[in-house]
VEXNUDO-879000 format. One record per residue: residue number from 0; x negated, z, y negated of N, C-alpha, C in turn; residue in one letter. Coordinates in steps of 0.2 Angstrom, whole numbers. Example, Ala and Ser with C-alpha at 12.3 -4.5 7.8 and 13.67 -1.06 7.14 Angstrom:
(0, (-66, 39, 28), (-62, 39, 22), (-66, 39, 16), "A");
(1, (-64, 35, 11), (-68, 36, 5), (-64, 39, 0), "S");
end
This chain:
(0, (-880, 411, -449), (-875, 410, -444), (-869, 415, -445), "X");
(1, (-869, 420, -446), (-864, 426, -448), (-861, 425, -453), "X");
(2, (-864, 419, -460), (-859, 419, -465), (-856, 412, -463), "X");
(3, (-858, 409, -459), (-853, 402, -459), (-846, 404, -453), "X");
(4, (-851, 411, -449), (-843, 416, -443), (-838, 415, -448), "X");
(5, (-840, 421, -452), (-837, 423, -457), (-830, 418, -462), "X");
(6, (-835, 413, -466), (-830, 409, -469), (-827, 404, -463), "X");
(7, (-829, 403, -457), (-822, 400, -452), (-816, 406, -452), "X");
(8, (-817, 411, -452), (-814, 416, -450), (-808, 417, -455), "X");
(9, (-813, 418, -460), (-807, 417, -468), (-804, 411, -469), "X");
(10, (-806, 405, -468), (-802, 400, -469), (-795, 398, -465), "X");
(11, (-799, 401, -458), (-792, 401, -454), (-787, 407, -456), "X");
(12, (-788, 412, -457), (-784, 416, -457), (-779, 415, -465), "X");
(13, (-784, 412, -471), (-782, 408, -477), (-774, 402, -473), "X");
(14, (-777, 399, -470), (-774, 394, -467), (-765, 395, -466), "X");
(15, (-769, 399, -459), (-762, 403, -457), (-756, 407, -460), "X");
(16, (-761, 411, -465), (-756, 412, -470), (-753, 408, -474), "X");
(17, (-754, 402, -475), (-751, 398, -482), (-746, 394, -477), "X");
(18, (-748, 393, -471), (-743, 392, -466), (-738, 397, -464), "X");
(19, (-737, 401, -463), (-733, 407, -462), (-728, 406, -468), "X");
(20, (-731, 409, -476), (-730, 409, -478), (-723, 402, -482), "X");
(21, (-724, 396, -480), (-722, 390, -485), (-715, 393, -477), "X");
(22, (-717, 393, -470), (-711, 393, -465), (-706, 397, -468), "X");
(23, (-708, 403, -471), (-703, 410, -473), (-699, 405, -479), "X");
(24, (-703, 402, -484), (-699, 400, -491), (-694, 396, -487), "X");
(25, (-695, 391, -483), (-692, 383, -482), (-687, 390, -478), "X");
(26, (-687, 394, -475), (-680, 397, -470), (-676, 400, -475), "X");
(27, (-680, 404, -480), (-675, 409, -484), (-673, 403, -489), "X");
(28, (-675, 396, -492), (-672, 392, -494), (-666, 390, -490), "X");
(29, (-666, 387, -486), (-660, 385, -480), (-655, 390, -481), "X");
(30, (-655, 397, -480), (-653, 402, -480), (-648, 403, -488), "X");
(31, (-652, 401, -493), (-650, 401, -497), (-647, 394, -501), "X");
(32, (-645, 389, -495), (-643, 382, -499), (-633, 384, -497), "X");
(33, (-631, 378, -502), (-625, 376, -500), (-620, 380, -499), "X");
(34, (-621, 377, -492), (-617, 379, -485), (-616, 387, -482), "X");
(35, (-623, 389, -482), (-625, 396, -482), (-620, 401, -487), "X");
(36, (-620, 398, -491), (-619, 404, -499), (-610, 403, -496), "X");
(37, (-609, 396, -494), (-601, 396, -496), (-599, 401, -486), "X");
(38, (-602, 401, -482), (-601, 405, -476), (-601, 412, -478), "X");
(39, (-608, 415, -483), (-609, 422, -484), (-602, 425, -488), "X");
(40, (-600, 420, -493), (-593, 421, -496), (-590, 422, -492), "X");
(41, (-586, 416, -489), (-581, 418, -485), (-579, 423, -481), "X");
(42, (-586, 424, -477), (-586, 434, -473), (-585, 439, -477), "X");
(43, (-588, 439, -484), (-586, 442, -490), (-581, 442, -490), "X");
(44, (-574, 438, -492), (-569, 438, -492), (-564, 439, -486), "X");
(45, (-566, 438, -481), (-563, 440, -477), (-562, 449, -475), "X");
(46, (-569, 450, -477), (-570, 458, -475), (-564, 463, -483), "X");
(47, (-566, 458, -487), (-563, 463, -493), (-553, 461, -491), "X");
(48, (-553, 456, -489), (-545, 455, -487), (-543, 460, -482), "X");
(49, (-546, 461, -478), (-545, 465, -474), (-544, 474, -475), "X");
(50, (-548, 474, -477), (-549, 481, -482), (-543, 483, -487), "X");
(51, (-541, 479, -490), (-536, 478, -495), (-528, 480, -492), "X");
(52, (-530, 475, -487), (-523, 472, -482), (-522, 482, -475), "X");
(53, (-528, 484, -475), (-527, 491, -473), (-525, 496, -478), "X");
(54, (-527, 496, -483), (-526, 501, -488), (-519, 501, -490), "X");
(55, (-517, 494, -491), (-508, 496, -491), (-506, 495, -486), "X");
(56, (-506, 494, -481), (-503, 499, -475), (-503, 507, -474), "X");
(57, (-509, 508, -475), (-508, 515, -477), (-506, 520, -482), "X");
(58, (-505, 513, -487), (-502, 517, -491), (-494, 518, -491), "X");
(59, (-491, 513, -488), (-485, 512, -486), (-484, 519, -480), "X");
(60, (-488, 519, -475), (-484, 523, -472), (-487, 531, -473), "X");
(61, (-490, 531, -480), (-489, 537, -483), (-483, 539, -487), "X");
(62, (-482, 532, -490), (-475, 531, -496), (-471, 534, -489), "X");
(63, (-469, 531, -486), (-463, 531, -479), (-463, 538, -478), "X");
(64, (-469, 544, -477), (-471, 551, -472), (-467, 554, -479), "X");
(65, (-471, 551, -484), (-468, 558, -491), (-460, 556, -491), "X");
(66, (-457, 550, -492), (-449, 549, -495), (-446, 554, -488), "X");
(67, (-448, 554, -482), (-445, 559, -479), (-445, 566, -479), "X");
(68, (-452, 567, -482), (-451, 573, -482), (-447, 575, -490), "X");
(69, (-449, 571, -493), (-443, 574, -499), (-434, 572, -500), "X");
(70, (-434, 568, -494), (-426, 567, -491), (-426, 576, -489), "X");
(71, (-430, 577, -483), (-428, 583, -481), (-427, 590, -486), "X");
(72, (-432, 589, -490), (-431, 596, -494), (-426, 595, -499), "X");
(73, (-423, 587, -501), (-418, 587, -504), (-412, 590, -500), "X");
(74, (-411, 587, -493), (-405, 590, -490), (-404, 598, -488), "X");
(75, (-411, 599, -488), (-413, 607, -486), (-410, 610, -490), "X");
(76, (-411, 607, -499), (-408, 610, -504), (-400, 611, -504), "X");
(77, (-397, 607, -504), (-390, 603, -504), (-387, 608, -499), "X");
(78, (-392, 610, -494), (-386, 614, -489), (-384, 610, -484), "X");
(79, (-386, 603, -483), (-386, 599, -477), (-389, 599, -470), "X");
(80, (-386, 597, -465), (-389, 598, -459), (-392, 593, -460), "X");
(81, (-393, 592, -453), (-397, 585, -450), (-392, 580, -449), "X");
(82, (-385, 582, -447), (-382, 578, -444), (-375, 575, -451), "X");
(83, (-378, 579, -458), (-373, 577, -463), (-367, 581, -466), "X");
(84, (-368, 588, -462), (-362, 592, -462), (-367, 599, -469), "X");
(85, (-359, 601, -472), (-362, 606, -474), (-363, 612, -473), "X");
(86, (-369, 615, -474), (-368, 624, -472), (-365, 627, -477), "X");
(87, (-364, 632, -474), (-358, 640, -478), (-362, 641, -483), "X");
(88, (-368, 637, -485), (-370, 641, -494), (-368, 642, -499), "X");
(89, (-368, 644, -502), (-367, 644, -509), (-367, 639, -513), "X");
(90, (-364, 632, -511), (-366, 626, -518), (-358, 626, -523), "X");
(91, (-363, 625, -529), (-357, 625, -534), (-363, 624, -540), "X");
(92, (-358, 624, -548), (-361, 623, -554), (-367, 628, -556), "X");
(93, (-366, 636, -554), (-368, 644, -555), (-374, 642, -550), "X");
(94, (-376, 639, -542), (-380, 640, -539), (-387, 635, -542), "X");
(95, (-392, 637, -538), (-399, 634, -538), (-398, 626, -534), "X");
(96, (-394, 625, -531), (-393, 620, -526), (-386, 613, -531), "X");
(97, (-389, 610, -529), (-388, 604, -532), (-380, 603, -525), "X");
(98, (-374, 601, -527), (-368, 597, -525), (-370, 592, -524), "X");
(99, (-368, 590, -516), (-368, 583, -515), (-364, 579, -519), "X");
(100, (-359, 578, -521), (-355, 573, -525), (-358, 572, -533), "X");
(101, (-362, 576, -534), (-367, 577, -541), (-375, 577, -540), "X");
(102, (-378, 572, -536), (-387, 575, -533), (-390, 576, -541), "X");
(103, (-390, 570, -546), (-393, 571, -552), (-386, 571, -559), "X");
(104, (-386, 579, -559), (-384, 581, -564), (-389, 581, -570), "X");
(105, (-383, 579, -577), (-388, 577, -582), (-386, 584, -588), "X");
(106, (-383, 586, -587), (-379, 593, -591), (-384, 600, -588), "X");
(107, (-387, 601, -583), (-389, 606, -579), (-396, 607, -583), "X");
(108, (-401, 614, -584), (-407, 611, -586), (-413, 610, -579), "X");
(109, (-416, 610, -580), (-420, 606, -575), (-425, 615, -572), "X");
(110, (-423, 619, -575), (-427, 626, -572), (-422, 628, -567), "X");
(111, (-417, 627, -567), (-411, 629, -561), (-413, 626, -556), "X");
(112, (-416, 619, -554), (-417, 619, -546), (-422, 620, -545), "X");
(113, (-427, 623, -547), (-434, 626, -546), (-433, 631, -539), "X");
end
């Protein structure tokens, strides 16, 4: 009596499993038919456009924060205010400072505006 317990007990549990089992293929089949792959793509796609589509924005108003800050050390240099006007410095050919009517001198060497 124990061994016929026994093999009802294995067979059901046999059973169940092969049932379990074939449910899990048929759903990760579905999962992976068609329709599925071309949905997984597409959120794929969309997550990486998005990502992209942020990166140059920041990259942009990184570009934007630097060209200003090197406008300013330019005018800093130049002797210029904020408002366009020059200060009392010392700009001329002899200085470290670059003449507004000349910003890129090609005669000068390049260690003078350091």
């Amino acid at each position: 009596m124990r061994r016929l317990f026994w093999l009802g007990v294995g067979a059901a549990a046999g059973a169940s499993g092969t049932i379990w089992t074939q449910r899990r293929i048929k759903e990760q089949m579905d999962n992976l038919g068609p329709e599925a792959v071309v949905a997984v793509a597409g959120r794929g796609a969309k997550a990486i456009g998005r990502t992209v589509s942020a990166a140059i924005s920041e990259g942009r108003a990184a570009m934007a924060e630097r060209e200003d800050e090197l406008e300013y050390e330019m005018n800093t240099r130049r002797g210029r205010h904020q408002d366009g006007r020059r200060s009392s410095m010392n700009v001329g050919p002899g200085s470290r400072i670059r003449p507004a009517e000349d910003p890129w001198p090609t005669s000068t060497p390049k260690r003078a505006y350091r």
